[in-house]
N, C-alpha and C positions, 0 to 999 in steps of 0.2 A: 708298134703301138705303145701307148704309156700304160704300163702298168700299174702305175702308183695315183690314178687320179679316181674317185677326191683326192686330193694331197692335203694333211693339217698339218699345220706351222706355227709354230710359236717363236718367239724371239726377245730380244731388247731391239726398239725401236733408237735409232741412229739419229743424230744431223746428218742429211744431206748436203749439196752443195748450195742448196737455197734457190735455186732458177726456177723447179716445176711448181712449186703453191704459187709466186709470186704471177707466174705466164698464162696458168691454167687457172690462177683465181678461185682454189679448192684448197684444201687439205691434200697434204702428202705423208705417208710414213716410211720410212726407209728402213730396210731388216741392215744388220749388222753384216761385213763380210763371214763369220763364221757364220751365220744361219744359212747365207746365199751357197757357202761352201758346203754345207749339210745335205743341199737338195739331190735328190736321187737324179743319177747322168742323166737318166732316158727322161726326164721331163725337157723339153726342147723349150729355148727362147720364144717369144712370143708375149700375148696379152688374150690375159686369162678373167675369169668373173667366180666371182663368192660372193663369200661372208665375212666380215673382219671385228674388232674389237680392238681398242686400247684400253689396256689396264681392266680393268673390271667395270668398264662401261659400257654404253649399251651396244648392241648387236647392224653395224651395216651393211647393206650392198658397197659390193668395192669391186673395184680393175683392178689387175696386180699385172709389171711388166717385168717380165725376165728379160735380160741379156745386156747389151752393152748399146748405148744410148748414142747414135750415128751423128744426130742433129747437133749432140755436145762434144763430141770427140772423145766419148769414155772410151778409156783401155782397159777396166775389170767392169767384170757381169755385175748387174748390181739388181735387188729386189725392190720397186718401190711400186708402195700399195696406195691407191687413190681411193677413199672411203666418201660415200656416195650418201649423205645425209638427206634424209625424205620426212 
């Protein structure tokens, strides 16, 4: 079982490689490798649901995907958050 969940996360927001806003037509935020590297083991890869914010803006629904991205041929785990504007 995950212990650690809610899980809160803060970080500096990254460039990514630029493929997901352009394919999925959304906003994307990417956490930096040291925040990915921060997360506690026992949270398992997967796609998870919240809350997110940049910067001191306002408050959204978001998807956030752990792990390593199969359809791109990523080789490091990476965190990217999909903020869900309503």
């Amino acid at each position: 079982a995950m212990k650690h969940l809610p899980y809160f996360c803060r970080g500096e927001v990254v460039k990514g490689f630029g493929r997901g806003s352009k394919e999925l037509g959304i906003p994307t935020a990417n956490f930096s490798e040291q925040v990915v590297e921060s997360f506690p083991s026992d949270i398992s890869t997967g796609i998870y649901y919240g809350w997110a914010c940049v910067g001191n803006g306002d408050v959204h629904k978001m998807v956030l995907s752990i792990g390593w991205n199969p359809f791109y041929k990523n080789i490091k785990k990476s965190v990217v958050r999909i903020l869900l504007y309503t």
